[in-house]
PDB file of N, CA, C and O in Angstrom:
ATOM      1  N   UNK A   1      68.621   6.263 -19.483  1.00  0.00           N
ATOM      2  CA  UNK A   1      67.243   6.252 -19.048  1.00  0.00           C
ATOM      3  C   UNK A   1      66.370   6.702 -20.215  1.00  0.00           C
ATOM      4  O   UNK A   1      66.594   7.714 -20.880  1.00  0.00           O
ATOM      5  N   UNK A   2      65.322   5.832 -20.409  1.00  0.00           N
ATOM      6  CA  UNK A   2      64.751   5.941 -21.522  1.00  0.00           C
ATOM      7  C   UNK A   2      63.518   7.593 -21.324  1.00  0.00           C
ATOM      8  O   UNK A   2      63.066   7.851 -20.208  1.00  0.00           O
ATOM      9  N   UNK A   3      63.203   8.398 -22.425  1.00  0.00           N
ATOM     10  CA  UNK A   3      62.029   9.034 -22.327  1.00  0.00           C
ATOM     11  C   UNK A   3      61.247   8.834 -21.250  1.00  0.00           C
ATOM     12  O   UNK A   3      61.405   9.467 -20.206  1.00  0.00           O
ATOM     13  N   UNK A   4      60.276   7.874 -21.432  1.00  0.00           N
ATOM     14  CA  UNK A   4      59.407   7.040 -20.900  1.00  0.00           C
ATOM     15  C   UNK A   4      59.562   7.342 -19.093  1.00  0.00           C
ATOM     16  O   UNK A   4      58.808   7.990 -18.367  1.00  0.00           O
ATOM     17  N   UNK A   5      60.857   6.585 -18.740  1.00  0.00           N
ATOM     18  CA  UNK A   5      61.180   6.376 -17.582  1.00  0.00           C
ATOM     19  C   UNK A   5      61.597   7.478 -16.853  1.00  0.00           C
ATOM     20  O   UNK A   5      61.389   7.684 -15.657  1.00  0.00           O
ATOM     21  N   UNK A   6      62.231   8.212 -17.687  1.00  0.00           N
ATOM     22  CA  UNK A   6      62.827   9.708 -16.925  1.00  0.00           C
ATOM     23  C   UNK A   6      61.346  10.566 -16.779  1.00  0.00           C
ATOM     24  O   UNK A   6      61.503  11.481 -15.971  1.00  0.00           O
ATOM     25  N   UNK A   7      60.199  10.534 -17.236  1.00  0.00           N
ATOM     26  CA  UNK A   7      58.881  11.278 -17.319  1.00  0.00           C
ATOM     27  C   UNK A   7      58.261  10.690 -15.766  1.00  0.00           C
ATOM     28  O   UNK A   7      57.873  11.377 -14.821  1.00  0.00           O
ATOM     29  N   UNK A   8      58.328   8.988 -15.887  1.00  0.00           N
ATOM     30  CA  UNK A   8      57.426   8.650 -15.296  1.00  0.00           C
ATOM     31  C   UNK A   8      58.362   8.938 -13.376  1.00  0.00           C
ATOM     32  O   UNK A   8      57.810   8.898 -12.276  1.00  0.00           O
ATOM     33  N   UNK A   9      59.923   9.214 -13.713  1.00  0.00           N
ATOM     34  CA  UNK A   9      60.682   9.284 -12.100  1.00  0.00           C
ATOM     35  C   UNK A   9      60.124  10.443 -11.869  1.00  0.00           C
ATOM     36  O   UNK A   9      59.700  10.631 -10.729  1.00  0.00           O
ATOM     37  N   UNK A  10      59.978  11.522 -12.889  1.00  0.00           N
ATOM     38  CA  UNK A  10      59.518  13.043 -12.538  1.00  0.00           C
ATOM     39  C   UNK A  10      58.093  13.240 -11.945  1.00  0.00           C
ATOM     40  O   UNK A  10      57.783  14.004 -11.031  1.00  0.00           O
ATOM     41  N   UNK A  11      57.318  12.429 -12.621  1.00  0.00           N
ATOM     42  CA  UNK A  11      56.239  12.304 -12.539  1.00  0.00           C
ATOM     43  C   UNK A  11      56.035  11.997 -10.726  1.00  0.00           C
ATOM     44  O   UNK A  11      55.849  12.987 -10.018  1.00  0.00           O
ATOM     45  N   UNK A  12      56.073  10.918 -10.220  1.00  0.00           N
ATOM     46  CA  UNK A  12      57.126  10.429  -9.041  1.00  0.00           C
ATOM     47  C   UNK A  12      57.398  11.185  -7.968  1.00  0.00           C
ATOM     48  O   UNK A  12      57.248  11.021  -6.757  1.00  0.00           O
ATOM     49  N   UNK A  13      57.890  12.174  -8.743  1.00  0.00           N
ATOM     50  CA  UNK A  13      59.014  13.123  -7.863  1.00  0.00           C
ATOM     51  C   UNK A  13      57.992  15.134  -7.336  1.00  0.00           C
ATOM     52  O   UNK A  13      58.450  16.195  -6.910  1.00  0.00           O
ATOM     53  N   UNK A  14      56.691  14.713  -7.671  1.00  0.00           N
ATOM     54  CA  UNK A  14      56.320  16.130  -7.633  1.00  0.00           C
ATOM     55  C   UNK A  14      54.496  15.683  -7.388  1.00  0.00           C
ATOM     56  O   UNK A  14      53.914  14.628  -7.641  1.00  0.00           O
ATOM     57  N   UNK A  15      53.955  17.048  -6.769  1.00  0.00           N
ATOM     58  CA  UNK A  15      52.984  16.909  -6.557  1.00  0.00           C
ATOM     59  C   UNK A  15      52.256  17.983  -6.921  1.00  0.00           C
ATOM     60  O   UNK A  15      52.822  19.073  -7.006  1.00  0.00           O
ATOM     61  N   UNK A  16      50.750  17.847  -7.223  1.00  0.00           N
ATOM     62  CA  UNK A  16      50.347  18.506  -7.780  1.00  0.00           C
ATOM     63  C   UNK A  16      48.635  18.947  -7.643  1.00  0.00           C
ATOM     64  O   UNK A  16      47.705  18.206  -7.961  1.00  0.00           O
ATOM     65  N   UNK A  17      48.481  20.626  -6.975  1.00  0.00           N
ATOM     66  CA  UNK A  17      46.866  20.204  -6.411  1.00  0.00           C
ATOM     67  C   UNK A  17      46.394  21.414  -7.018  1.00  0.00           C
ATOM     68  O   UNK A  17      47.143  22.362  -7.256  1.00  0.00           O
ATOM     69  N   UNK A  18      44.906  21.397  -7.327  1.00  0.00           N
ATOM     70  CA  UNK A  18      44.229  22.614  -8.187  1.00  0.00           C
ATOM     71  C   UNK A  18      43.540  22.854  -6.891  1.00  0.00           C
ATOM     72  O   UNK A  18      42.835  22.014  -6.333  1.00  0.00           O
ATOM     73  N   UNK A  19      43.885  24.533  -6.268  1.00  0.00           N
ATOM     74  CA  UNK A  19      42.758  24.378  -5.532  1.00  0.00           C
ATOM     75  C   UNK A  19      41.834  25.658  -5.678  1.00  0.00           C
ATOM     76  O   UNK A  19      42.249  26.266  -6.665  1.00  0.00           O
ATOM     77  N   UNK A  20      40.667  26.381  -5.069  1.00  0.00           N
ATOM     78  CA  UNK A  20      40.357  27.140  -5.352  1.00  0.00           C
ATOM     79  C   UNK A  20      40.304  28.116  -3.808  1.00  0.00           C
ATOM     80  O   UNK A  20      39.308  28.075  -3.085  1.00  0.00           O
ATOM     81  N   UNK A  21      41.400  28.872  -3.507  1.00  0.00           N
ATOM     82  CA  UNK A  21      41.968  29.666  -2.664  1.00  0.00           C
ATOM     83  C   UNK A  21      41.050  31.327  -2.738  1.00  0.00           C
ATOM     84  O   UNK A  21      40.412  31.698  -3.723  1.00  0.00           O
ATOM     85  N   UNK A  22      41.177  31.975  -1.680  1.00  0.00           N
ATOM     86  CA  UNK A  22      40.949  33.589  -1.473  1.00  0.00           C
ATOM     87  C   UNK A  22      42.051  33.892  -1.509  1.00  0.00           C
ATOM     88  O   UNK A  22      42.890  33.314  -0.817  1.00  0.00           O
ATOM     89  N   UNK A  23      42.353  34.905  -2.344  1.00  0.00           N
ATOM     90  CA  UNK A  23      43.111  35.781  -2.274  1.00  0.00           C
ATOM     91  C   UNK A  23      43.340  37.111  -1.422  1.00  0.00           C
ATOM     92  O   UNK A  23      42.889  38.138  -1.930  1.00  0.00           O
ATOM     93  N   UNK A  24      43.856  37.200  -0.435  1.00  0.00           N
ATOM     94  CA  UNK A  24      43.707  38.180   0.173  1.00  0.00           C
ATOM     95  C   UNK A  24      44.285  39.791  -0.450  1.00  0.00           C
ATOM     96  O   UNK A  24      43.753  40.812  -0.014  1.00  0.00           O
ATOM     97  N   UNK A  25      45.274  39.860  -1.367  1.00  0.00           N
ATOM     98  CA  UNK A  25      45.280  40.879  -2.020  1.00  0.00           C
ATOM     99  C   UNK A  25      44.182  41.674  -3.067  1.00  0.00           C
ATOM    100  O   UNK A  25      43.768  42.827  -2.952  1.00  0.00           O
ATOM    101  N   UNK A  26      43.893  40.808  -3.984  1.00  0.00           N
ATOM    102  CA  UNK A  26      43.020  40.360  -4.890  1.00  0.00           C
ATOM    103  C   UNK A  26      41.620  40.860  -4.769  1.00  0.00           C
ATOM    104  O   UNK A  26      40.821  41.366  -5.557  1.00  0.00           O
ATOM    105  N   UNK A  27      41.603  40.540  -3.510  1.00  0.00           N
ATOM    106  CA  UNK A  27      39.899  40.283  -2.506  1.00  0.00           C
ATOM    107  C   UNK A  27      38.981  39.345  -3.478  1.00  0.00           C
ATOM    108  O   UNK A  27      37.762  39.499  -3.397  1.00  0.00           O
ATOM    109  N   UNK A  28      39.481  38.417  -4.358  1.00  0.00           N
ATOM    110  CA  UNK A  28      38.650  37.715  -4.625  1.00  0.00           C
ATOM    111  C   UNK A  28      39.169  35.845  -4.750  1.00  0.00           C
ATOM    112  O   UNK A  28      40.208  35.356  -4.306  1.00  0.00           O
ATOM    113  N   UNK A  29      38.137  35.188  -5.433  1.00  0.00           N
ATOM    114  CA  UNK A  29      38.545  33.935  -4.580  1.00  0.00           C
ATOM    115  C   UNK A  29      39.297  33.842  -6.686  1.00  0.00           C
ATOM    116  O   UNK A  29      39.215  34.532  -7.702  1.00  0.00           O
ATOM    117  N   UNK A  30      40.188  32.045  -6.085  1.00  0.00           N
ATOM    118  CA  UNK A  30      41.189  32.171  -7.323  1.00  0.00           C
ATOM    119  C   UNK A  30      41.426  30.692  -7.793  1.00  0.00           C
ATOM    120  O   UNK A  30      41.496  30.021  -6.764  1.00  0.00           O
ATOM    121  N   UNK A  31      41.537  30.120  -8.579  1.00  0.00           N
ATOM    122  CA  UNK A  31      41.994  28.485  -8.650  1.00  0.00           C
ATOM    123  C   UNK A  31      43.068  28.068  -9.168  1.00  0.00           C
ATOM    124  O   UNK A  31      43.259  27.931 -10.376  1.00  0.00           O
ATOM    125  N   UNK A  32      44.158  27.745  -7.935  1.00  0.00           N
ATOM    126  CA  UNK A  32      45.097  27.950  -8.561  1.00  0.00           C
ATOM    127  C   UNK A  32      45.717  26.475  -8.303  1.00  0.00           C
ATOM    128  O   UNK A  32      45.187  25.498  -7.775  1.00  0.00           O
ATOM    129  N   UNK A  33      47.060  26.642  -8.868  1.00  0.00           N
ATOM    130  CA  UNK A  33      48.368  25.201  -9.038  1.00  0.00           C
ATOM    131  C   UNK A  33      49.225  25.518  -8.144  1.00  0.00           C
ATOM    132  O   UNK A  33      50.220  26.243  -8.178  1.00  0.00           O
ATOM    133  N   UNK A  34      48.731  24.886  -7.317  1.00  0.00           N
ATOM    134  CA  UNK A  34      50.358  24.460  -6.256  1.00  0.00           C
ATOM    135  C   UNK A  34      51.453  23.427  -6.526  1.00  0.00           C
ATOM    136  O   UNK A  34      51.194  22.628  -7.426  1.00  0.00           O
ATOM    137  N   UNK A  35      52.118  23.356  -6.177  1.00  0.00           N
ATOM    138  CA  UNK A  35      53.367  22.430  -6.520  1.00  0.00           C
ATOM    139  C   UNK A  35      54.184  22.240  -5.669  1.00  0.00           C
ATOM    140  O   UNK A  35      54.421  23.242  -4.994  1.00  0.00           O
ATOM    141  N   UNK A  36      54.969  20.964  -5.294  1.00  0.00           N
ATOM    142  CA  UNK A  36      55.724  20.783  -4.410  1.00  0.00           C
ATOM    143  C   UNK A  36      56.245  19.715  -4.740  1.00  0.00           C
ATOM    144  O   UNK A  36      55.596  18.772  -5.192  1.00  0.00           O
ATOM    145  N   UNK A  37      57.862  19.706  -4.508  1.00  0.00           N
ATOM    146  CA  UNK A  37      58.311  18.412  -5.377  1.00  0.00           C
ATOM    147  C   UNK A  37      59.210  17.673  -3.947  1.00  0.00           C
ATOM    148  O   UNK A  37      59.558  18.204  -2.892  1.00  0.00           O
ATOM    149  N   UNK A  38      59.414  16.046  -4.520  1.00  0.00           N
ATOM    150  CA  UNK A  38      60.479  15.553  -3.774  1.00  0.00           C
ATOM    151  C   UNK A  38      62.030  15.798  -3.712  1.00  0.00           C
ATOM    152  O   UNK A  38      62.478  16.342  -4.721  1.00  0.00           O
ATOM    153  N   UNK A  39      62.948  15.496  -2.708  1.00  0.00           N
ATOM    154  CA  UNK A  39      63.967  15.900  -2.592  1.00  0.00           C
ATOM    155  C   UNK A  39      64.915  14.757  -2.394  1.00  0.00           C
ATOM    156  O   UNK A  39      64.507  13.941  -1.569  1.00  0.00           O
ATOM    157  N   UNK A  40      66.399  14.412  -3.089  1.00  0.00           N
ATOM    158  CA  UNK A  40      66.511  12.674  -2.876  1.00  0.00           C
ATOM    159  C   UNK A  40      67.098  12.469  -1.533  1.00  0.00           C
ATOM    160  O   UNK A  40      67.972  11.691  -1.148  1.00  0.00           O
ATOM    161  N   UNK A  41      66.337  13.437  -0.866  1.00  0.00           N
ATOM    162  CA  UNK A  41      66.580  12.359   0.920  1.00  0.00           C
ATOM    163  C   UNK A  41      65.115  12.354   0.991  1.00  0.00           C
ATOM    164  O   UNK A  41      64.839  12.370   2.190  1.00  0.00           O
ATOM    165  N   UNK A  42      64.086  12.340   0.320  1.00  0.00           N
ATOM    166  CA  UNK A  42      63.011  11.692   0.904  1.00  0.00           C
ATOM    167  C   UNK A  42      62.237  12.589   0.819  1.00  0.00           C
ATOM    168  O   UNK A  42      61.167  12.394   0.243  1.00  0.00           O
ATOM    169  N   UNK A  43      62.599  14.041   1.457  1.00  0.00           N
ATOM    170  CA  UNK A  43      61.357  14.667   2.035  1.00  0.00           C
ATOM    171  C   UNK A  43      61.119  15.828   0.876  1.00  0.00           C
ATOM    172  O   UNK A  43      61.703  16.059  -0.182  1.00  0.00           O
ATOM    173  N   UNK A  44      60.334  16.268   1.347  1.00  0.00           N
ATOM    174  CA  UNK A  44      59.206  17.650   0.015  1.00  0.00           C
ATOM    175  C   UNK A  44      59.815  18.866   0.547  1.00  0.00           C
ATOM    176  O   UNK A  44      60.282  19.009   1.677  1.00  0.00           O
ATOM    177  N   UNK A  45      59.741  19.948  -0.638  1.00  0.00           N
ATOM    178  CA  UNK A  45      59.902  21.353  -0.787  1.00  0.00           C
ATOM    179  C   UNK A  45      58.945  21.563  -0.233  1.00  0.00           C
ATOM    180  O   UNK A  45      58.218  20.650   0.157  1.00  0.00           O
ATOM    181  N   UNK A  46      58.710  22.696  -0.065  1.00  0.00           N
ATOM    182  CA  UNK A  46      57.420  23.528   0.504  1.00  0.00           C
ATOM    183  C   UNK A  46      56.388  24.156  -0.569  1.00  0.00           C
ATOM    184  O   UNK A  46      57.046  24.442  -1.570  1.00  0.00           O
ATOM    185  N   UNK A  47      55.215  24.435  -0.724  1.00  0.00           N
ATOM    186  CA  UNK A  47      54.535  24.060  -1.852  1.00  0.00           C
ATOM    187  C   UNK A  47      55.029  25.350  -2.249  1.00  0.00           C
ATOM    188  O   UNK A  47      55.860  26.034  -1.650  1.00  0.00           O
ATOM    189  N   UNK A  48      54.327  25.654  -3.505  1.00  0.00           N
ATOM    190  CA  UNK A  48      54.799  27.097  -4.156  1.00  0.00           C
ATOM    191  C   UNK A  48      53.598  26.744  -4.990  1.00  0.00           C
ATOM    192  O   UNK A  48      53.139  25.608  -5.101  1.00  0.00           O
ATOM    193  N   UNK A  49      53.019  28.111  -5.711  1.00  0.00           N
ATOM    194  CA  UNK A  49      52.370  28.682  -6.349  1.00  0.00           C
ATOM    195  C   UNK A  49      52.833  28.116  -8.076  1.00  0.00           C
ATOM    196  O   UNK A  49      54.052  28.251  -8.181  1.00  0.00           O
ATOM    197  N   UNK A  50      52.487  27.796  -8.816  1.00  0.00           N
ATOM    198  CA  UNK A  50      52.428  27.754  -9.878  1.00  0.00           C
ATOM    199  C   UNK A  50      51.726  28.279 -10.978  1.00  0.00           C
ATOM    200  O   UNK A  50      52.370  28.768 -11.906  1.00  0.00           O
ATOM    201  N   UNK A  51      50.734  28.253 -11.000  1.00  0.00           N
ATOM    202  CA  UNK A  51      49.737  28.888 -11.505  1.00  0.00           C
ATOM    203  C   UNK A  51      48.247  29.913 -10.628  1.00  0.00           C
ATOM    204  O   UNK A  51      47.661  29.518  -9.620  1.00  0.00           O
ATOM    205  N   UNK A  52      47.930  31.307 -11.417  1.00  0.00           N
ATOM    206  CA  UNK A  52      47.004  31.791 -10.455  1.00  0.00           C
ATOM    207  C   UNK A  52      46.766  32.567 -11.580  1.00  0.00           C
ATOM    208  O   UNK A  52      47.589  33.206 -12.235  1.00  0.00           O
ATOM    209  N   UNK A  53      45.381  32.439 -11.776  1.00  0.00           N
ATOM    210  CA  UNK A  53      44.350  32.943 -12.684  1.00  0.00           C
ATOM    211  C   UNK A  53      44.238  34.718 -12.751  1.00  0.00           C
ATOM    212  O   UNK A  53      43.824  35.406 -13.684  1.00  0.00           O
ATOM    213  N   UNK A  54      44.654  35.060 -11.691  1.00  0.00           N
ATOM    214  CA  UNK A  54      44.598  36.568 -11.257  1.00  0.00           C
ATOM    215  C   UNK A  54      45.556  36.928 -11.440  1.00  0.00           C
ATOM    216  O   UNK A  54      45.490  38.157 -11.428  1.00  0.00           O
ATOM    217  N   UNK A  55      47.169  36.387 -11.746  1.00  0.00           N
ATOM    218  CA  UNK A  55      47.950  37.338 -12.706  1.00  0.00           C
ATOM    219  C   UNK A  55      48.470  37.139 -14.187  1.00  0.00           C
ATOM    220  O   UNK A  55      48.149  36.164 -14.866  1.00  0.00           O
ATOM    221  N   UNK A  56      49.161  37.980 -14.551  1.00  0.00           N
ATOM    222  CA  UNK A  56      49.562  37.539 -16.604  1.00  0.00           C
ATOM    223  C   UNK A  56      50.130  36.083 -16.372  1.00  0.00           C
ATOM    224  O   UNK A  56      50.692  35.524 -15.430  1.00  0.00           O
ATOM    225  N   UNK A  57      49.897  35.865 -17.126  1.00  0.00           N
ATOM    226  CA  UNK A  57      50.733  34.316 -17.727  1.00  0.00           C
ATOM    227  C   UNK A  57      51.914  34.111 -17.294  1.00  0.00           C
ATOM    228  O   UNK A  57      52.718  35.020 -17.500  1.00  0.00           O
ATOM    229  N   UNK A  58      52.094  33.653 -17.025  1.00  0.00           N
ATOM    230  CA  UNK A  58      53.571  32.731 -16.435  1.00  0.00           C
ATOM    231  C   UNK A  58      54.366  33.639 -15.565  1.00  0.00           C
ATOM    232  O   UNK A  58      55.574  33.404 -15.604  1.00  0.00           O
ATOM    233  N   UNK A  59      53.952  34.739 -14.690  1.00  0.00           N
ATOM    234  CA  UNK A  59      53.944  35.334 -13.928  1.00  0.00           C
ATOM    235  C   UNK A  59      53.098  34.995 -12.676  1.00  0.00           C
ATOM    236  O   UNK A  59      51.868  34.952 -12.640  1.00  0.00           O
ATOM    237  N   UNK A  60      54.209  34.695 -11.353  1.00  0.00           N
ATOM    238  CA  UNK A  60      53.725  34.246  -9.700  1.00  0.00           C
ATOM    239  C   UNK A  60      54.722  35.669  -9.303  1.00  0.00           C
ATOM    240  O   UNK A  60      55.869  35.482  -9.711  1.00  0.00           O
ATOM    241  N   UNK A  61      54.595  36.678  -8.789  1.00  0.00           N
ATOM    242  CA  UNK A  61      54.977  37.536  -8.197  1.00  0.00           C
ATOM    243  C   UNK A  61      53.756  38.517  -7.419  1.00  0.00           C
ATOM    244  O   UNK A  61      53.284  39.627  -7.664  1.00  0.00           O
ATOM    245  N   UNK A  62      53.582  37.733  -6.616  1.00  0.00           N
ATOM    246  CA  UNK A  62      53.139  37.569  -5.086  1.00  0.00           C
ATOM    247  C   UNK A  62      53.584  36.430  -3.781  1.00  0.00           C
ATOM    248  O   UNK A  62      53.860  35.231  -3.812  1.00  0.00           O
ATOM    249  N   UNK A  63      53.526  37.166  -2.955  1.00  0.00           N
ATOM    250  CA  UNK A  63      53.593  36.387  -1.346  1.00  0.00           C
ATOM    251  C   UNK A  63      53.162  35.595  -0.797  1.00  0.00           C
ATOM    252  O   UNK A  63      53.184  35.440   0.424  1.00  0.00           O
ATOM    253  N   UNK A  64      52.532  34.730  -1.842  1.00  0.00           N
ATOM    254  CA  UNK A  64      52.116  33.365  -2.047  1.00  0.00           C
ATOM    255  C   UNK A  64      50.984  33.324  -0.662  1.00  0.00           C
ATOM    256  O   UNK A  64      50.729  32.186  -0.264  1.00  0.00           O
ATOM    257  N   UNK A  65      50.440  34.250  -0.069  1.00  0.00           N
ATOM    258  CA  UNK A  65      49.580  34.224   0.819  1.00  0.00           C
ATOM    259  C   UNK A  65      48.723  33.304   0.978  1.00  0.00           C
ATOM    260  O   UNK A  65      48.298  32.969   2.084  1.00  0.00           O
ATOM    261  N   UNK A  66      48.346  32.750  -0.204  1.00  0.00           N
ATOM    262  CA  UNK A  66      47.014  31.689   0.354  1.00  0.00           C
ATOM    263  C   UNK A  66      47.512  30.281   0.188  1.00  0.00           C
ATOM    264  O   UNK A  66      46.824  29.300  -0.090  1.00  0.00           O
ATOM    265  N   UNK A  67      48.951  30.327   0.421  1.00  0.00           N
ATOM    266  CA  UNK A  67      49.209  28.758   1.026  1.00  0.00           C
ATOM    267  C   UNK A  67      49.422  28.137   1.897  1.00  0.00           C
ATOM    268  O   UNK A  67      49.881  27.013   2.098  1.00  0.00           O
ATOM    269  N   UNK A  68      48.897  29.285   2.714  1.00  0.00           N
ATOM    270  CA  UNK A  68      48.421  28.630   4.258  1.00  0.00           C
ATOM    271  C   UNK A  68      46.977  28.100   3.770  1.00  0.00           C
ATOM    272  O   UNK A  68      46.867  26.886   3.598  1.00  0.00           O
ATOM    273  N   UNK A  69      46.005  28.824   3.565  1.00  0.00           N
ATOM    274  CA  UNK A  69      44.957  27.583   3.160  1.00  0.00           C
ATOM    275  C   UNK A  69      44.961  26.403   2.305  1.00  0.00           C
ATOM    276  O   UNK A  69      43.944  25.735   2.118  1.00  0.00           O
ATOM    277  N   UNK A  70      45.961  26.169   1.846  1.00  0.00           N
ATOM    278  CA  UNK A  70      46.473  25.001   1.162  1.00  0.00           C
ATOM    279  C   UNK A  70      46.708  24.165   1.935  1.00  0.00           C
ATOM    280  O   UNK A  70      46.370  22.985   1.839  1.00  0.00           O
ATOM    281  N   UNK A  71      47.483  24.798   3.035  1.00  0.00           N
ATOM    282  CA  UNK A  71      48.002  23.707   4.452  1.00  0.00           C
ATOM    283  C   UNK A  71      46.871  23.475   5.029  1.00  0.00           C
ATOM    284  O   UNK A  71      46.922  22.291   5.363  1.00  0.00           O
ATOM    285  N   UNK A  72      45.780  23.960   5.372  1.00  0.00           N
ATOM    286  CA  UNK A  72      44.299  23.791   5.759  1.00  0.00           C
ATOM    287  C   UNK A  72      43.684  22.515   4.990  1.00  0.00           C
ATOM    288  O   UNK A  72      42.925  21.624   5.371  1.00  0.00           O
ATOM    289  N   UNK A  73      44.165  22.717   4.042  1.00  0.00           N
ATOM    290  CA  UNK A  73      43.020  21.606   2.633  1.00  0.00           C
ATOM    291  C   UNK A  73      44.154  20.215   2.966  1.00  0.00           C
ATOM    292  O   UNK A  73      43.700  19.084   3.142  1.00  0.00           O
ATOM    293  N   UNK A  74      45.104  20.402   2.999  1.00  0.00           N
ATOM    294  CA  UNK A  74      46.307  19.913   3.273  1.00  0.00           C
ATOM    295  C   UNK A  74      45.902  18.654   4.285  1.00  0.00           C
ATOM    296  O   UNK A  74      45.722  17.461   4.042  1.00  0.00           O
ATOM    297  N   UNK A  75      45.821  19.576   5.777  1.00  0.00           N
ATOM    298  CA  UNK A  75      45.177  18.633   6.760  1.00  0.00           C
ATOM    299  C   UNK A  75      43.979  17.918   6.907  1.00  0.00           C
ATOM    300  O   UNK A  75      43.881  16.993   7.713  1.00  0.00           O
ATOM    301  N   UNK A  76      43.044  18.294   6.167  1.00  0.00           N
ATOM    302  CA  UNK A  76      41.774  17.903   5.952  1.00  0.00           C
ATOM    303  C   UNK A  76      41.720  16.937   5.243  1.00  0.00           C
ATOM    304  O   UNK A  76      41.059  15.995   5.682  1.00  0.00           O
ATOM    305  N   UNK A  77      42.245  16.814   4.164  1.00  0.00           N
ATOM    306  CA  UNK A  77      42.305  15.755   3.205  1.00  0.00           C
ATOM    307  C   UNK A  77      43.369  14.888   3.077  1.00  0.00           C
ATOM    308  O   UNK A  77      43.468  14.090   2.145  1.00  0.00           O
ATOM    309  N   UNK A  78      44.195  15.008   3.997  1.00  0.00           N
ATOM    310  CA  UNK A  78      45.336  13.766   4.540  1.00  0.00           C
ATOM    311  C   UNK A  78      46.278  13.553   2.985  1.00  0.00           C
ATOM    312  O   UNK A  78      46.636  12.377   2.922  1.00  0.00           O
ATOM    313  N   UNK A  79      46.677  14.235   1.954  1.00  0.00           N
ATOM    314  CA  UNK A  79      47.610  14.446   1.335  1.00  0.00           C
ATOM    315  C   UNK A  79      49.178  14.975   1.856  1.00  0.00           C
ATOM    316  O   UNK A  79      49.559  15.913   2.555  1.00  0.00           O
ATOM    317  N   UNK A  80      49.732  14.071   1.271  1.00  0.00           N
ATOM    318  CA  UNK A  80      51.252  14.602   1.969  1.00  0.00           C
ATOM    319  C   UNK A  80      51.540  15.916   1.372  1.00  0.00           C
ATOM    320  O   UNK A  80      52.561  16.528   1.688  1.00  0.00           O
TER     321      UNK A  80
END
């Protein structure tokens, strides 16, 4: 499988939303990267946190609390 093609199956295979969430620890609001990828029977992981402006760099160690409002933005905007 060429470069190219192995980028574009990954590509494919994951999803990807910027949103701008409250933080309920925090107490302030945050814009962050969710992520959720495919699985090869078809169906999606559950989203996870990727990026969040409110802690160090490449550090997610929190309880991912505001991805229930993700599931909110989720239903509203008819994204799988």
């Amino acid at each position: 499988m060429s470069d190219t093609s192995a980028r574009k199956k990954l590509v494919a295979s994951c999803t990807d939303r910027v949103r701008t969430v409250y933080c309920p620890h925090k107490k302030q609001p945050a814009e962050v990267t969710a992520s959720r990828w495919q699985m090869s029977d078809g169906q999606w992981t559950s989203w996870a946190i990727v990026d969040c402006p409110l802690l160090p760099a490449g550090l997610i160690d929190c309880d991912m609390s505001c991805l229930a409002q993700l599931e909110e933005i989720r239903k509203t905007e008819g994204f799988p």
